[in-house]
C-alpha positions as CSV (number, residue, x, y, z in Angstrom):
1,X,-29.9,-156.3,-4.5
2,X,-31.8,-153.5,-4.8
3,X,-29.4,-151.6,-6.8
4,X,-28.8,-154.0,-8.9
5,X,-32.8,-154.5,-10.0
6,X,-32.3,-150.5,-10.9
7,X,-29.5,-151.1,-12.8
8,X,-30.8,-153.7,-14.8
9,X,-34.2,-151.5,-15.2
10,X,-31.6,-148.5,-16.4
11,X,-29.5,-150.9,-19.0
12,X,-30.5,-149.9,-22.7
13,X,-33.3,-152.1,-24.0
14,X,-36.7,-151.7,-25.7
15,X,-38.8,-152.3,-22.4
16,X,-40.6,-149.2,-22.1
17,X,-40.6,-149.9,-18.4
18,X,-36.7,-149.7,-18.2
19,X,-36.8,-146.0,-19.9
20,X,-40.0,-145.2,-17.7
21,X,-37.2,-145.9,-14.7
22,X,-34.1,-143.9,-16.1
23,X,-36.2,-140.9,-17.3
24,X,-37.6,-140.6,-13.6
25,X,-34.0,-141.3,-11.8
26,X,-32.3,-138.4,-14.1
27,X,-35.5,-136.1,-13.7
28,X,-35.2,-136.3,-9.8
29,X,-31.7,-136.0,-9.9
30,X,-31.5,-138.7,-7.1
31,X,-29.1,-141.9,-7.3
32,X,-30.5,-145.1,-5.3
33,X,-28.6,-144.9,-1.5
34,X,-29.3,-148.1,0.8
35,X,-30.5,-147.9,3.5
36,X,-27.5,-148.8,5.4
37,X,-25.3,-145.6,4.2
38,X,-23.1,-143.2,6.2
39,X,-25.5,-140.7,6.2
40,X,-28.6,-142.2,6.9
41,X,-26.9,-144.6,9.9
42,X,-25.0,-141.5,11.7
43,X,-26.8,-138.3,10.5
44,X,-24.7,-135.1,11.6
45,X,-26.1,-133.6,14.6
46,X,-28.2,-130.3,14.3
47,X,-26.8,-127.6,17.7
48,X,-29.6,-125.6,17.0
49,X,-32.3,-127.9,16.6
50,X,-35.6,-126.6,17.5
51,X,-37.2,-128.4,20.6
52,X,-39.2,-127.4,23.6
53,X,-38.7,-124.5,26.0
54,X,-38.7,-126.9,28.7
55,X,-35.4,-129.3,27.6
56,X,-32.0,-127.9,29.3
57,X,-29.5,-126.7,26.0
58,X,-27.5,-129.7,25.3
59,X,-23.7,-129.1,24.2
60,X,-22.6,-128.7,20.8
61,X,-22.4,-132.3,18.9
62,X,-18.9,-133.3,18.5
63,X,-17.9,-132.9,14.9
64,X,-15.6,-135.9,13.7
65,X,-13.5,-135.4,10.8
66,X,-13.7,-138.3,8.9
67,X,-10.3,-137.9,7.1
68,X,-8.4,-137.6,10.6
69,X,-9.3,-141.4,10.9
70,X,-8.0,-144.4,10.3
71,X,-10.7,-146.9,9.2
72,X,-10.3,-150.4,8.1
73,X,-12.3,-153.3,7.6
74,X,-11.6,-157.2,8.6
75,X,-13.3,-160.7,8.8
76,X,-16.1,-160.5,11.3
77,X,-16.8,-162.9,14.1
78,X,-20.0,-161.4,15.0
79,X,-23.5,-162.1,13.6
80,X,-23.8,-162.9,9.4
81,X,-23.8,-166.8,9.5
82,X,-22.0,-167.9,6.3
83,X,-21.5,-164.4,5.0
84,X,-19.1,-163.8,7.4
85,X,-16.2,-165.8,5.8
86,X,-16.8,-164.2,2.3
87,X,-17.4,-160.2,3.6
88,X,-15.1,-157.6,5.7
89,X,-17.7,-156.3,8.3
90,X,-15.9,-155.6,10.8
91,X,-15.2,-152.4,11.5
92,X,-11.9,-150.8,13.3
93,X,-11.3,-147.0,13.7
94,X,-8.3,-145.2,14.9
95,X,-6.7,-142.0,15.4
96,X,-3.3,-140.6,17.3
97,X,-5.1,-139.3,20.5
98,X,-2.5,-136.6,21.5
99,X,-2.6,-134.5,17.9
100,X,-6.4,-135.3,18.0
101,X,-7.3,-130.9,17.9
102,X,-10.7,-131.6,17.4
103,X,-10.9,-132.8,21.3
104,X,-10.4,-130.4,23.7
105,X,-6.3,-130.8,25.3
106,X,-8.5,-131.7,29.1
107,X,-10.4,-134.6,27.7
108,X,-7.7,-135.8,25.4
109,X,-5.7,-136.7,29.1
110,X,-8.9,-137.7,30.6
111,X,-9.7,-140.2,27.9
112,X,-6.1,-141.5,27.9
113,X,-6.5,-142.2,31.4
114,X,-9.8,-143.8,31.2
115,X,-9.4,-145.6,28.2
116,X,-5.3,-146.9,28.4
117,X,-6.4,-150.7,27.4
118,X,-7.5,-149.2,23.9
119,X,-4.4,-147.3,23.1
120,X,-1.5,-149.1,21.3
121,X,2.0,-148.0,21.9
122,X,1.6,-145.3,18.7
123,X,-0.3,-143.8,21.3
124,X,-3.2,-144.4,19.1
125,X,-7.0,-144.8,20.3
126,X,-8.5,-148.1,18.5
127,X,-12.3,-148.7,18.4
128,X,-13.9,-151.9,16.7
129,X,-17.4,-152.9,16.1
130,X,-18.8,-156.6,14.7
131,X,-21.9,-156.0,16.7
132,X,-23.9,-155.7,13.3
133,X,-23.8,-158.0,9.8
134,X,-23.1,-154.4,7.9
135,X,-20.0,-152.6,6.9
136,X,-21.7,-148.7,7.2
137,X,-23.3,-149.9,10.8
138,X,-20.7,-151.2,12.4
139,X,-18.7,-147.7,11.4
140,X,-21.4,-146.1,13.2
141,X,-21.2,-147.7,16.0
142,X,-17.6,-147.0,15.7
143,X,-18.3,-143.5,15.5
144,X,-21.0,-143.5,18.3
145,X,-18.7,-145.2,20.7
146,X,-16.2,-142.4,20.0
147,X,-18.4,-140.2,21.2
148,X,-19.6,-141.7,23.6
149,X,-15.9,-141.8,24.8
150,X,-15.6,-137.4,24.3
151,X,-18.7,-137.2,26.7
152,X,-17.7,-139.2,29.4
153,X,-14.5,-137.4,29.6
154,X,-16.2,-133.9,29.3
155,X,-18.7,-134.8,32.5
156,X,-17.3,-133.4,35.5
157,X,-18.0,-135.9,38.9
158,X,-21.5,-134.8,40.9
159,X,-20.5,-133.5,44.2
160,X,-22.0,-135.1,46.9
161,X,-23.4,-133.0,49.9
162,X,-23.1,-133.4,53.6
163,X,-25.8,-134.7,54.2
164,X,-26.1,-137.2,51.5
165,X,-22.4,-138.5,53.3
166,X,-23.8,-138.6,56.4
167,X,-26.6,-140.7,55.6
168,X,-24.6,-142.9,53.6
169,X,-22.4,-143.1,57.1
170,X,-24.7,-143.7,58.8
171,X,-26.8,-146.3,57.0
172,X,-23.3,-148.2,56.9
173,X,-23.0,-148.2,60.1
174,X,-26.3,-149.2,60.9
175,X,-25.9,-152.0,58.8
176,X,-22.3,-153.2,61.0
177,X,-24.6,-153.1,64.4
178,X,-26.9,-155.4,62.7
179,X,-24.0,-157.6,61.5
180,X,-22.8,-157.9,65.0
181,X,-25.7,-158.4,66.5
182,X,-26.3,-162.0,64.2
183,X,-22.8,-162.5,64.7
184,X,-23.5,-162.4,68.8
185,X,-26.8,-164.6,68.7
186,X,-24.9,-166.9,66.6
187,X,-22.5,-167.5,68.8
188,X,-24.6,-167.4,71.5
189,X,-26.5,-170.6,69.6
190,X,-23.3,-172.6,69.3
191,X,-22.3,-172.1,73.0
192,X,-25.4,-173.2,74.1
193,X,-25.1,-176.4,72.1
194,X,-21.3,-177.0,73.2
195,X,-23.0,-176.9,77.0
196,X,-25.7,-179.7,76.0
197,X,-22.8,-182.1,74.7
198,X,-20.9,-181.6,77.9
């Protein structure tokens, strides 16, 4: 809607106002973007952004090549009310997994094992988002989901120590002499009450 009351202000005409508004949009060299664009929704990550001598050094953002993807947009049965039967919102990305070079070979098998329900039999990872009444922010979400996905699949499992197992052991089998132990008194309560009837 917005960019619509700019176009109308930029349209030839003898308001003043109108060329007031186009001389200061050609001036600053800036076009109207809403607020629900690419860019603004899923800014690229900065690796060497500055931050505090105490944070540990994250990885290096995952760069996703938009062209290597498959996007396409559908009917929506998430939020929108009305609007959904009139506007594609929902959002659906894919991409062949196995010539995916942009993942590391290691977590291209990892994520194929964790993630078999989402790939059809092209081999193909599909991700879809109606979470959000937007085209761009259900992309994002797309996108975020994806990597989400990449960073899973990079974590290596925490090792547990000895004694952490032994603790767990233990705890359990604490918890199996309790059980028993109800179990007994139980029992003992039913017998008594079988000896009452008699």
């Amino acid at each position: 809607m917005a960019a619509r009351v700019l176009r109308g202000l930029c349209r030839p005409g003898p308001a003043p106002l109108a060329a007031a508004a186009c001389s200061q949009g050609a001036a600053s060299g800036t076009e109207y973007r809403s607020a629900y664009s690419l860019d603004k929704l899923y800014p690229p990550r900065r690796d060497g952004a500055a931050g505090s001598d105490n944070e540990q050094p994250q990885p290096p953002a995952l760069d996703i090549p938009m062209a290597r993807l498959a996007v396409s947009y559908s009917r929506s049965s998430g939020p929108g009310g009305q609007n959904v039967n009139k506007v594609n919102t929902k959002a659906e990305v894919r991409f062949h997994l196995a010539s995916a070079d942009w993942i590391p070979e290691a977590v291209r098998e990892k994520m194929a094992s964790m993630h078999r329900n989402k790939i059809n039999r092209a081999g193909e990872l599909i991700v879809s988002s109606d979470e959000s009444r937007y085209q761009m922010r259900n992309l994002a979400i797309c996108l975020e989901k994806i990597r989400t996905m990449v960073t899973e699949a990079t974590e290596k499992p925490k090792v547990v120590s000895k004694e952490t197992t032994q603790r767990l052991i233990e705890r359990v089998e604490k918890m199996n002499r309790e059980r028993l132990k109800q179990k007994k008194i139980h029992s003992h309560i039913k017998q008594s009450r079988k000896a009452d009837l008699d």
